[in-house]
C-alpha positions as CSV (number, residue, x, y, z in Angstrom):
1,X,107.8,55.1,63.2
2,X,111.6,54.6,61.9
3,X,110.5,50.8,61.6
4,X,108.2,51.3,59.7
5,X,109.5,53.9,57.5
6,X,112.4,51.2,56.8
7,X,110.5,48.8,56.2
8,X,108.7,50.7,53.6
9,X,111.6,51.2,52.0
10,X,112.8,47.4,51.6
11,X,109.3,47.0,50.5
12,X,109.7,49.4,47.9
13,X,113.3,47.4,46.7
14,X,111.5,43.9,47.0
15,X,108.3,45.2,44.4
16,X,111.5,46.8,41.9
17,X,112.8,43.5,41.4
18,X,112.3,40.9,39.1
19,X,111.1,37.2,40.5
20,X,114.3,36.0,40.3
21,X,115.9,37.5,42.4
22,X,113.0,38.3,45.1
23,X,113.2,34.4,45.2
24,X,117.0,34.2,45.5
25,X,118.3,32.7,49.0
26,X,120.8,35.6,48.6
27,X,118.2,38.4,48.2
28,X,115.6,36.9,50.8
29,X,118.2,36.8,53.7
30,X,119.0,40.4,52.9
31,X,115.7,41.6,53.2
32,X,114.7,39.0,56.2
33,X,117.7,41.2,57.9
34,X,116.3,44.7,56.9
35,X,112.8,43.5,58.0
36,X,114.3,42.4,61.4
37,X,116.0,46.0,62.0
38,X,112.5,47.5,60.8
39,X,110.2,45.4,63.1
40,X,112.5,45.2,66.5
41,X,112.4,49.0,66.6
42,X,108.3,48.6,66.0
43,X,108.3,45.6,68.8
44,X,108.5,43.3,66.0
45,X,112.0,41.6,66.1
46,X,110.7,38.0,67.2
47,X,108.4,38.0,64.1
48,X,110.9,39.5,61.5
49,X,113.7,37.0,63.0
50,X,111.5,33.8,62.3
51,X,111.4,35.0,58.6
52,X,115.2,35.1,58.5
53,X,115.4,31.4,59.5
54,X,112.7,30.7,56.9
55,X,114.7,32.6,53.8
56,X,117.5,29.7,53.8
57,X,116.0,28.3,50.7
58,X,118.0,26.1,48.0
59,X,115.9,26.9,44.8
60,X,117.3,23.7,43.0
61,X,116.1,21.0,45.4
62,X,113.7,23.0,46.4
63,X,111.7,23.0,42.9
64,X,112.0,19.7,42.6
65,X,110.1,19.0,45.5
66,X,107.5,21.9,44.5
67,X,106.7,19.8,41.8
68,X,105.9,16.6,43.8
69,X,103.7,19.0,46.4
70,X,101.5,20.3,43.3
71,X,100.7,16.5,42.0
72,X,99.3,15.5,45.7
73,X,97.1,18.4,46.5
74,X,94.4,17.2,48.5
75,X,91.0,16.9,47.3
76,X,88.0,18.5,49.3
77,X,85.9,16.4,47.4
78,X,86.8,13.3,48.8
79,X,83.8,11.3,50.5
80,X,83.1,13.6,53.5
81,X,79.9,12.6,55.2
82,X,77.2,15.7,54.9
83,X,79.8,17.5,52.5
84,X,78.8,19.0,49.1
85,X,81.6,19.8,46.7
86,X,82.3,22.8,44.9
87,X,85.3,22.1,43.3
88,X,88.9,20.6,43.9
89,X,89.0,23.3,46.5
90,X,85.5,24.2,48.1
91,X,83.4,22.4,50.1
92,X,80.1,22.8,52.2
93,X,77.8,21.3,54.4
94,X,74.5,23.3,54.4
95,X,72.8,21.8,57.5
96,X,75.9,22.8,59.9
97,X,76.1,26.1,57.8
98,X,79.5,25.3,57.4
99,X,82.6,25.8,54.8
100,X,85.8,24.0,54.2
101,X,88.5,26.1,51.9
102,X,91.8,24.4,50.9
103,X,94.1,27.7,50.4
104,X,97.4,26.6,48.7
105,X,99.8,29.4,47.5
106,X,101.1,28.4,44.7
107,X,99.2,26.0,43.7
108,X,100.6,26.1,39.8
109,X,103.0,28.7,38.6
110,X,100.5,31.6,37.6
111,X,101.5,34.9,38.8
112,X,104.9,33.5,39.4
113,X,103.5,31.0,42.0
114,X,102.0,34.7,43.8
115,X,98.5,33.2,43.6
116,X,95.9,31.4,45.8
117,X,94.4,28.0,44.2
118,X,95.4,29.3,40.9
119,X,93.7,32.9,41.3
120,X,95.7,35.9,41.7
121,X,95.3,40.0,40.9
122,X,91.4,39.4,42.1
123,X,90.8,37.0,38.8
124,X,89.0,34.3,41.0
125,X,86.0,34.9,43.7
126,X,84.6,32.9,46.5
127,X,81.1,33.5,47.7
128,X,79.8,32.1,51.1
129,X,76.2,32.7,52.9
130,X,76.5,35.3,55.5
131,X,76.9,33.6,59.0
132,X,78.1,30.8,57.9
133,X,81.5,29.4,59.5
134,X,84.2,29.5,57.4
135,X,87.5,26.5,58.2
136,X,90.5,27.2,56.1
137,X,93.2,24.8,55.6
138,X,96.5,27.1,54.5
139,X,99.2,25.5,53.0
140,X,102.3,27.0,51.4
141,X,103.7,25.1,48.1
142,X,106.0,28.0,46.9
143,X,109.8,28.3,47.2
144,X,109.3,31.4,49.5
145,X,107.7,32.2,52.4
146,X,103.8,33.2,52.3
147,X,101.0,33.9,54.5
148,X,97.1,34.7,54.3
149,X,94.7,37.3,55.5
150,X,91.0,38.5,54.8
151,X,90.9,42.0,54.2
152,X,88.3,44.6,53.5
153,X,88.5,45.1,49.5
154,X,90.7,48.5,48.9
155,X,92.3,50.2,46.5
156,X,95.1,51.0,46.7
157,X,96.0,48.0,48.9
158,X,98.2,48.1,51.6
159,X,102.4,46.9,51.3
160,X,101.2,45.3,54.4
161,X,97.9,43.4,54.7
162,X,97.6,43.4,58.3
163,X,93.8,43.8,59.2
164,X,91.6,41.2,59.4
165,X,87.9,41.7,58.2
166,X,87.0,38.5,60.8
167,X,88.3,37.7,64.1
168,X,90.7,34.5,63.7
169,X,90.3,35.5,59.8
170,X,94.4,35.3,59.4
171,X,97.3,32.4,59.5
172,X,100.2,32.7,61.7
173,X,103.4,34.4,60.4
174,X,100.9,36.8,59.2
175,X,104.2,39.2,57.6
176,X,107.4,37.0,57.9
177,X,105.2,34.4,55.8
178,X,104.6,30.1,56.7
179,X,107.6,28.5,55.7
180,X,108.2,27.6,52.2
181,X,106.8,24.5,50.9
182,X,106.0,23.0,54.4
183,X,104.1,26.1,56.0
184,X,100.8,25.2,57.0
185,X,98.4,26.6,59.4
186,X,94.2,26.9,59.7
187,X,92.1,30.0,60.0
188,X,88.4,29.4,61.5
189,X,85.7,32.5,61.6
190,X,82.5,33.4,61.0
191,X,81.3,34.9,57.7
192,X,79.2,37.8,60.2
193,X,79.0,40.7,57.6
194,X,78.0,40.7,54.8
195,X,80.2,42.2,51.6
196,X,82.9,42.5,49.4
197,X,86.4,41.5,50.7
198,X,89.7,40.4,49.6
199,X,92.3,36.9,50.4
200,X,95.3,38.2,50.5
201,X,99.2,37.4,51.4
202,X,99.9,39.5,54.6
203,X,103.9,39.6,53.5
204,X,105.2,42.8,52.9
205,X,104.9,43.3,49.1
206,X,102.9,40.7,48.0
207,X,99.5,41.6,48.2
208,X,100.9,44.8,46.2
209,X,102.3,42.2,43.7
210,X,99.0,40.0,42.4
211,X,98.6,37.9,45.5
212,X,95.4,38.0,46.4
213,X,91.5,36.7,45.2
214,X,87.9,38.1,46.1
215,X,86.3,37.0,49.0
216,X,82.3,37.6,49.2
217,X,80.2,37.4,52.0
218,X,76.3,37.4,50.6
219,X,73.1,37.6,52.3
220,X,71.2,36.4,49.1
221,X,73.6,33.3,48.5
222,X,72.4,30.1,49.6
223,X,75.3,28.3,48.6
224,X,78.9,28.7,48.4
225,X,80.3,29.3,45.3
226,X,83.8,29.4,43.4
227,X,84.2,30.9,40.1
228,X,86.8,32.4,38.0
229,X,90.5,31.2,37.4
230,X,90.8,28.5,39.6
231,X,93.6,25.9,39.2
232,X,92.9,22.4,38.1
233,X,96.5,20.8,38.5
């Protein structure tokens, strides 16, 4: 309970700051230590100490090679047998009763590069069949550490997004975050209930600060569907 009480409390420091300095090498390694105090005492301290190693970042070169990430972001589109694309982003293949997601955080600098292919604060919505299996491919662009869960849609959401809606419906690093600009993991799971949930970054703080889109499981859809701000570079 102390952990987590202290890790409230860094959580509180990291929302009361501005951008710049949450994404300052000086200001992440200070909070990657806080977090590890926090965690060890909740049987944590391997998780937080991963997120420590990952908070060396060196925002000049790093930005640089942000930019390089963002003009090659793979396209879903690209001549899959049996696929149907959606978008830059989305595709499907209705016979398997299958979906294919890219997830990129930060996929352009909306929200402060705290978004999901361009969406953030709940402005974009993905709608799959119910039953269908859903294959995410999670990559992090941004400078700083990131990670992704699906959630139950909440208000008020939690500093910590820690409960997945699916089983498997979560990256690794689930609250220390992928590493930045190389972190890459996959989520597989089956869309098995239907209604209203929530993509969100399962670091502490984020979720709280715009990082996170809708996620809707129908029974009526036939398709899957994307819609609302979505990135196109």
């Amino acid at each position: 309970m102390q952990g987590r009480r202290a890790l409230g409390t860094s959580v509180d420091l990291f929302l009361g700051l501005p951008r710049i300095v949450r994404a300052s090498p000086v200001w992440l390694a200070i909070t990657a230590m806080v977090l590890a105090v926090a965690l060890e005492s909740d049987s944590q301290g391997a998780t937080a100490a991963s997120l420590a190693d990952s908070a060396t970042v060196r925002p000049s070169a790093a930005l640089s090679h942000l930019d390089t990430m963002r003009a090659g972001i793979r396209d879903t589109g690209a001549a899959q047998a049996g696929m149907t694309r959606v978008d830059r982003y989305l595709s499907y293949d209705s016979s398997a009763k299958s979906v294919a997601l890219l997830l990129i955080a930060a996929a352009n600098s909306a929200q402060g590069g705290f978004n999901f292919n361009g969406g953030s604060a709940g402005n974009q919505t993905i709608t799959v069949p119910l039953g269908w299996s859903i294959d995410v491919d999670f990559q992090n662009h941004d400078v700083v550490p990131h990670s992704a869960v699906v959630i139950a849609d909440q208000s008020p959401l939690p500093a910590i997004p820690e409960n997945p809606a699916f089983p498997r419906a979560y990256t690794s690093h689930l609250i220390d975050g992928l590493p930045a600009q190389k972190g890459h993991d996959t989520m597989q799971f089956t869309a098995s209930k239907a209604g209203d949930y929530l993509i969100a970054c399962g670091v502490p703080g984020h979720a709280l600060s715009g990082m996170f889109i809708r996620f809707v499981v129908s029974a009526g859809a036939t398709a899957p569907s994307d819609s609302g701000t979505i990135a196109t570079q």
